[in-house]
C-alpha positions in Angstrom: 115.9 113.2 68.7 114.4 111.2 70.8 113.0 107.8 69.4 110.1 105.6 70.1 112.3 102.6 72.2 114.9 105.2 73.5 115.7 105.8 76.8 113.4 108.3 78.3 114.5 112.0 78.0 115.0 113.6 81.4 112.9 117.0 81.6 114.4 120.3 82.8 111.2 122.0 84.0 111.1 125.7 84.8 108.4 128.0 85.7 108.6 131.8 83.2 107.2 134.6 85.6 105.3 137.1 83.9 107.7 140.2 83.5 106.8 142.1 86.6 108.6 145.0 88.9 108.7 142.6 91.9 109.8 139.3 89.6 112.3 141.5 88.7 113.5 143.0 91.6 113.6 139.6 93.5 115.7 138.1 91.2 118.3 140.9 90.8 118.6 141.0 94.7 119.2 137.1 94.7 116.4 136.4 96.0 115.1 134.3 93.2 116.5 133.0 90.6 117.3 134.9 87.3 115.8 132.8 85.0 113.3 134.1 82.4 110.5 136.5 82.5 107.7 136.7 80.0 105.9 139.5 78.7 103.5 140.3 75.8 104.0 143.1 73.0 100.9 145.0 74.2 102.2 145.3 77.9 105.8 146.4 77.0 105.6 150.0 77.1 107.1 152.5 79.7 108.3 151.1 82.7 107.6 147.3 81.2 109.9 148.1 78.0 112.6 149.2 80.3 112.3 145.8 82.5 112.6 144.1 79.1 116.0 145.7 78.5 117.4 145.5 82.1 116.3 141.8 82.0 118.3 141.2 78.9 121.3 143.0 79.8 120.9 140.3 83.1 121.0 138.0 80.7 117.7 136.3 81.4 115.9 134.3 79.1 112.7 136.2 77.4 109.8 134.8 76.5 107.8 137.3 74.6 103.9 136.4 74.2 102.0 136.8 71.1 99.5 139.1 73.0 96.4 137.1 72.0 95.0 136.7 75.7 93.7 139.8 76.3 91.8 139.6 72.8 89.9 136.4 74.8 88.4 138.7 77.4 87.0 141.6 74.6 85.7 139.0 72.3 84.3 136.5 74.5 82.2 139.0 76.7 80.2 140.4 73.9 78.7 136.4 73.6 78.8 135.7 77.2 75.2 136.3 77.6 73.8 134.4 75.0 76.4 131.8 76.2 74.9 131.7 79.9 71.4 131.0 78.6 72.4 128.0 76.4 74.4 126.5 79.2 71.3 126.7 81.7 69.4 124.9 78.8 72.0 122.0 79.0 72.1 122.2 83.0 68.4 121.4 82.7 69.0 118.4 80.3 71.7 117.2 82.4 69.3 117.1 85.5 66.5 115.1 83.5 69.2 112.7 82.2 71.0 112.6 85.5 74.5 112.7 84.2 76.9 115.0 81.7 75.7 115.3 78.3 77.9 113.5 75.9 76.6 114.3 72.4 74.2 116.5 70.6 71.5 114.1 70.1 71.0 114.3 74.4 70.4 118.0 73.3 66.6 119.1 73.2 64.7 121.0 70.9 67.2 123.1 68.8 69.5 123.7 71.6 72.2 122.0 69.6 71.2 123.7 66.4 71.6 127.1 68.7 75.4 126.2 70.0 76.3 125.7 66.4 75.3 128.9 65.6 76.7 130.3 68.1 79.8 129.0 67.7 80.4 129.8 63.9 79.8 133.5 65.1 82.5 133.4 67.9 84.6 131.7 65.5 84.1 134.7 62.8 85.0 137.4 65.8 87.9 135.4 67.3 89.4 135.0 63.8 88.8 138.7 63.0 90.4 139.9 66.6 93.8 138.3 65.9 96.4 140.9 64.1 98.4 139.5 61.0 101.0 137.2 61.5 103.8 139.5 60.3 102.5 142.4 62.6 102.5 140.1 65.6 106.4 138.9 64.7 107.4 142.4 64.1 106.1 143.6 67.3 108.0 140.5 69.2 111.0 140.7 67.4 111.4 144.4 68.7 111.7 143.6 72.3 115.2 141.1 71.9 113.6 138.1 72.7 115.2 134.8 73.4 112.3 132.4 72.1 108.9 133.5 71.1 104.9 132.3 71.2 103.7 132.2 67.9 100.7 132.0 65.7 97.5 130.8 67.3 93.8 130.6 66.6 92.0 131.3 69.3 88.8 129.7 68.4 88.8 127.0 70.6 90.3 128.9 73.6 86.8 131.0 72.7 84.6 127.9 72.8 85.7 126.9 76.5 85.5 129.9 78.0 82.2 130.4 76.8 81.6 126.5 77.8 80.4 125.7 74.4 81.5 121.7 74.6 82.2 119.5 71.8 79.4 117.7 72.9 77.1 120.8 72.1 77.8 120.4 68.6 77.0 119.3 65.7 80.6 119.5 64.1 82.9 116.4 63.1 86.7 115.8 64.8 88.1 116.8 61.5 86.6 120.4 61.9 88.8 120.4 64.9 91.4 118.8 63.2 91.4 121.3 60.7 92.0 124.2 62.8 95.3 123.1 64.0 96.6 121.8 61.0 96.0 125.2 59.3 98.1 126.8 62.8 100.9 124.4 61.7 101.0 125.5 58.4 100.7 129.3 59.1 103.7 128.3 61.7 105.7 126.9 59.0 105.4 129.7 56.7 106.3 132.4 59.5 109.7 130.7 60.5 110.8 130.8 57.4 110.8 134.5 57.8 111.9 134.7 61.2 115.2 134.9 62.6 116.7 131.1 63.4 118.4 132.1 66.1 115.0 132.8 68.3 113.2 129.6 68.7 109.5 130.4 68.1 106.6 127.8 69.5 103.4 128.1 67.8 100.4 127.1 69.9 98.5 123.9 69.8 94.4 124.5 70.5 92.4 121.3 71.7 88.8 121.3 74.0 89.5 117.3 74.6 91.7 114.4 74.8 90.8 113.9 71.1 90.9 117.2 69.6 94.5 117.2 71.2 95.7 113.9 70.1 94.9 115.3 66.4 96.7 118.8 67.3 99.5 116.7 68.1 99.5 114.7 64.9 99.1 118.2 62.8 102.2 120.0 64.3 104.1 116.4 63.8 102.9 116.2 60.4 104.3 120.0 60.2 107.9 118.9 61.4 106.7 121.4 64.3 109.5 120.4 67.1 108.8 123.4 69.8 105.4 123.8 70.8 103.2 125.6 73.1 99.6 125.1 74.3 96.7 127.4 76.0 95.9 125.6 79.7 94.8 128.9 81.2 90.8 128.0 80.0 90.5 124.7 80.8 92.4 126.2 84.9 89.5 128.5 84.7 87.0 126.1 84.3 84.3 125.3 86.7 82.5 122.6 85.2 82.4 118.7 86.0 82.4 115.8 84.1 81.8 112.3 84.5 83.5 111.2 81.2 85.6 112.0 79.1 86.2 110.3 74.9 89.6 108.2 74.6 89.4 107.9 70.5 86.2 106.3 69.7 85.8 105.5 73.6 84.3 106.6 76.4 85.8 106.5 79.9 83.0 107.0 82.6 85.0 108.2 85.6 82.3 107.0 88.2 81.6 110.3 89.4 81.2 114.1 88.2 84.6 115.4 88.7 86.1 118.7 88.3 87.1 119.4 84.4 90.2 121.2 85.7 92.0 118.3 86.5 90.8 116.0 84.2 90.9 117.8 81.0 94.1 119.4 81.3 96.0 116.4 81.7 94.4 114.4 79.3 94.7 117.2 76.4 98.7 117.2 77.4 98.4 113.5 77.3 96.5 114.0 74.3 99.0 115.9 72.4 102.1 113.9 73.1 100.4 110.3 72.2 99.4 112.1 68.6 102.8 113.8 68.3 104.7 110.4 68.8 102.2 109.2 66.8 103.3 110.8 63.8 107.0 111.6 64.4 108.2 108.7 66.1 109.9 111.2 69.0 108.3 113.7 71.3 108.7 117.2 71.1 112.1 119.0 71.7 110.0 121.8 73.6 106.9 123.0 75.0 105.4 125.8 77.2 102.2 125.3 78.8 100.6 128.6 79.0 98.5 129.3 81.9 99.4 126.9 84.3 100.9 128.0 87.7 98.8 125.4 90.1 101.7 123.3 91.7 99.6 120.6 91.7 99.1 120.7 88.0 102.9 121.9 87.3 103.6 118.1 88.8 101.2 116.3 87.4 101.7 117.8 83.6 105.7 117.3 84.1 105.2 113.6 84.1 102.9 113.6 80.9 105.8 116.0 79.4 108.1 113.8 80.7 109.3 112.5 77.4 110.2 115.8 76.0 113.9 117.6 76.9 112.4 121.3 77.7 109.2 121.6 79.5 108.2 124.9 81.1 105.4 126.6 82.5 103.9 130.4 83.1 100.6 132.1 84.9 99.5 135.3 86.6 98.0 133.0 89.0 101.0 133.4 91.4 100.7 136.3 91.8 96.7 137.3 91.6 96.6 134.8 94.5 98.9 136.2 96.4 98.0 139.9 95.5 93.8 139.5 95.1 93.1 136.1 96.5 94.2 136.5 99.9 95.8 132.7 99.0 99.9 131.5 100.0 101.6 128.3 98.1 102.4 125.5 100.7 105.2 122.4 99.9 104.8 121.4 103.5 103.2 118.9 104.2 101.6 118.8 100.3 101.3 121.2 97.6 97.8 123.0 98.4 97.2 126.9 98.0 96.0 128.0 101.6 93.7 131.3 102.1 95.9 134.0 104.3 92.2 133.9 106.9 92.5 130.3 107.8 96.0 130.1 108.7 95.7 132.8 110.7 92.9 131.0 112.5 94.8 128.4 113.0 97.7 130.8 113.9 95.2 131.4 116.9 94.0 128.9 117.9 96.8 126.3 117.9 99.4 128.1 120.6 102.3 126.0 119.1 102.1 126.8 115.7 104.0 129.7 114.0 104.9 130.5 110.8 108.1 129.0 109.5 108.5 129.5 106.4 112.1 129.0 105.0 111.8 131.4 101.6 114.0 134.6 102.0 110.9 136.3 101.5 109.2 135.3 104.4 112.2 135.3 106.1 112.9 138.9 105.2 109.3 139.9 106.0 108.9 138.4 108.8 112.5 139.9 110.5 110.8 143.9 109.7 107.6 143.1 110.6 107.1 139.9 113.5 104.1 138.2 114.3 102.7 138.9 117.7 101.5 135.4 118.6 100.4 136.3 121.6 97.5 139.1 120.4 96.7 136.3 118.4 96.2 133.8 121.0 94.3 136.6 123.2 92.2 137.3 120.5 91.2 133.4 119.8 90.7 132.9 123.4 88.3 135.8 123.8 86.1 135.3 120.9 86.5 131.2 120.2 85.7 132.5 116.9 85.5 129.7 113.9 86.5 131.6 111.5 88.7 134.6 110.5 86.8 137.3 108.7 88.3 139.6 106.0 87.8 142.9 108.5 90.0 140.8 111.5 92.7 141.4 108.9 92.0 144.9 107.2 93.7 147.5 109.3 91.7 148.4 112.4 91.0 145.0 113.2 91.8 142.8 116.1 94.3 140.7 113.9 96.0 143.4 111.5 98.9 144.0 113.7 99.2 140.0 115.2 99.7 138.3 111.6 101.3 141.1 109.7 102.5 139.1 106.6 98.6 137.9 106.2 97.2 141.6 107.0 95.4 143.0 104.2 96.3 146.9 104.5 95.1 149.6 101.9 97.4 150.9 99.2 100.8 152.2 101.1 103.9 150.7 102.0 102.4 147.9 104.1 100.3 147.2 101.4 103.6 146.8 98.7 105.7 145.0 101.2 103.3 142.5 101.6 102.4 141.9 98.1 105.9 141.6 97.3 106.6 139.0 100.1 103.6 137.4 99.1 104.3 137.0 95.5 107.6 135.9 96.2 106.8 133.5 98.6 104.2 132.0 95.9 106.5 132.1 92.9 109.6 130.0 95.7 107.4 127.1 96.3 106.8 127.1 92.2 110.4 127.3 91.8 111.2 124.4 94.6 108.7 122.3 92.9 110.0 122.7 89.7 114.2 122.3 90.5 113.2 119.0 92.8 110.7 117.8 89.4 114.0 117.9 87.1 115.9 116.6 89.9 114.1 113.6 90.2 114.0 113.2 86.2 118.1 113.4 86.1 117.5 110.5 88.9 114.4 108.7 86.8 112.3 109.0 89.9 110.1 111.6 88.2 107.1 109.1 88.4 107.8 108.2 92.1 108.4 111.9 93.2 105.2 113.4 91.2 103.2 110.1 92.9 104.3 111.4 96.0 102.9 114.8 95.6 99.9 113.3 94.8 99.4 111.1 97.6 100.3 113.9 99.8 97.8 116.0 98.5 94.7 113.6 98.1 95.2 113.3 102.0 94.4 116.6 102.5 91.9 117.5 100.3 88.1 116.6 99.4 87.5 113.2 98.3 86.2 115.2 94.5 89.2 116.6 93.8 91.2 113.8 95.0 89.1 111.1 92.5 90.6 113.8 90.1 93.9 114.0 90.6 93.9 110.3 91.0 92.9 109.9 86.9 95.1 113.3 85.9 97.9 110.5 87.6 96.7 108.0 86.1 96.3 109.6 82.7 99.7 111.1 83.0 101.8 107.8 84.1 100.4 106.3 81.2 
């Protein structure tokens, strides 16, 4: 263990892909590295059950879900309307009172009273939607994991993805509270059935710095030492703030900044301080589910820093690459870049190419060149400012100059470039991650995820900047 006047742990941080043909593929050719794959119960059937075995005969690591995030969508949907309404109530207040609501009582009328009820009703279905503990082992246990997610209420995950805020309510911390300590307790109960040899991390639920810090305390209290947590909501979130609760107080951030940066590190930061609270050490493990932003992956490895294992896993990797039309950059910061404006600048800028070092580029790029030159014609006919979708569909003028950032129909094309795509995404992740433990082994981990940040808040908006400057802030401690 790891004590309270100790020397600093040093992180290994590794990024879990989600168990997919072209993860797969890549890392059986070389081309990544075979490190672990995670899937859910639900989605291991068919081809997906075969990955699982061929994976494990590798001798990768498997993370097996509990399967609970694609009950979020079904149950969350049915309230979403109702949800909407409320939150256009509040978007009203917010404009009378010219900043972020911060309790109930800047509620009018029985808006308040409303949220309450509609949050004890999404409670009741999210509780209702989650199968038994012993099913959802069973069904992991089947598919030879390595280390498991385990029990979870997904309440809370509910709540902010329907943006009902703690400030909406009515309802004490210790309701909060509650919820996780009755997770830890259901956690204890199921390892003493499980099998010892497969760690299993039961995950933490929190809406706030608070309501984290008392998560953390709960799965201390529960001798909890490998733990997982739900980031995927608060990545999703679209909402600003210009506060956010510390304890019993307020820290006004001068400005309405996006949520997405600011609440996730301060639940992680949130979690440790109430862990260490409790237990005197950090915990030996956590995951944080839904987090594949490199930006984030940096910033949340230095609030994790105390902690031996710390690893990461989202599909936003690869919907980026696959739906978003979006590429991971390192060079010259971490930023996701849309595939339209660097073919613009592809264009217009006659000394740029593509570079890329990543074997997938590389590989790509060897079958399939870019034709700089139509480019350069194309820009120097039109002076267009901008790249439109249809200049990259096939037919138009820049399908065949910028293959790799094409967007061709279903075919060949269309699965080469995915796979190049994804695999391009998934290597910066990857980088990021072996030069984040690197720097740990060195204890530069502060200096190196500084860095990162500085790089990016050069080349961003001044918003999410402010942002990233208190998730740094919050996470250095």
């Amino acid at each position: 263990m790891v004590l309270l006047g100790e020397a600093r742990a040093m992180p290994n941080v590794t990024f879990v892909k989600n168990l997919k043909p072209d993860a797969v593929q890549a890392a059986a050719s070389g081309m990544s590295p075979l490190a672990g794959f995670l899937v859910a119960p639900g989605n291991a059937t068919g081809q997906a059950l075969e990955l699982t075995r061929f994976v494990r005969r590798l001798g990768a690591d498997l993370l097996v879900d509990n399967g609970n995030f694609a009950l979020l969508g079904p149950v969350t949907q049915h309230f979403a309307p109702e949800a909407r309404v409320l939150h256009r109530g509040v978007g009203a207040v917010e404009r009378t009172l010219g900043r972020t609501a911060r309790a109930s009582t800047d509620l009018t009328g029985d808006l308040s009273a409303r949220y309450g009820d509609l949050a004890d009703r999404v409670r009741r279905a999210a509780l209702d939607a989650v199968p038994s503990d012993a099913s959802m082992a069973q069904a992991q246990e089947a598919l030879d994991p390595t280390s498991r997610i385990g029990v979870e209420d997904l309440t809370m995950a509910c709540w902010l993805r329907l943006d009902i805020e703690p400030a909406y309510l009515r309802r004490p911390r210790r309701d909060y509270r509650r919820m996780n300590r009755s997770v830890a307790r259901r956690a204890v109960r199921a390892a003493a059935r499980a099998d010892p040899g497969v760690p299993v991390l039961p995950v933490a639920s929190a809406l706030s710095f608070n309501t984290a810090k008392d998560a953390g305390r709960e799965f201390a209290a529960a001798g909890l030492g490998a733990v997982s947590m739900g980031f995927g909501a608060f990545m999703a979130d679209d909402h600003f703030a210009d506060h956010y609760y510390r304890d019993r107080r307020r820290i006004d951030l001068g400005a309405n900044l996006p949520q997405r940066y600011t609440r996730t590190v301060a639940a992680a930061v949130g979690f440790w301080e109430g862990y260490v609270e409790v237990a005197h050490h950090p915990p030996a493990r956590f995951h944080f589910l839904g987090i594949g932003a490199p930006i984030m992956i940096a910033l949340l490895a230095l609030a994790a820093r105390e902690t031996p294992d710390v690893s990461f896993d989202a599909t936003s990797p690869v919907l980026d690459a696959t739906q978003g039309g979006t590429v991971y950059s390192d060079r010259p910061a971490h930023l996701k870049l849309r595939t339209r404006k660097i073919a613009h600048r592809l264009a217009r800028e006659v000394a740029l190419t593509w570079d890329c070092p990543c074997p997938f580029c590389t590989d790509f790029t060897r079958r399939s060149p870019f034709d700089y030159a139509q480019g350069h014609a194309w820009f120097a006919a039109t002076g267009a400012t901008d790249v439109r979708t249809a200049d990259l569909a096939p037919g138009g003028a820049l399908f065949h100059a910028f293959p790799l950032l094409s967007e061709p129909g279903t075919g060949e094309l269309r699965r080469e470039v995915n796979f190049a795509r994804v695999g391009h995404n998934h290597w910066i992740v990857d980088r990021l991650a072996r030069s984040l433990t690197r720097a740990s082994e060195r204890g530069t981990l502060p200096v190196r995820v500084t860095s990162i940040i500085r790089d990016y808040q050069a080349r961003t908006t001044p918003v999410f900047a402010r942002a990233v400057e208190v998730g740094l802030q919050l996470a250095a401690g």
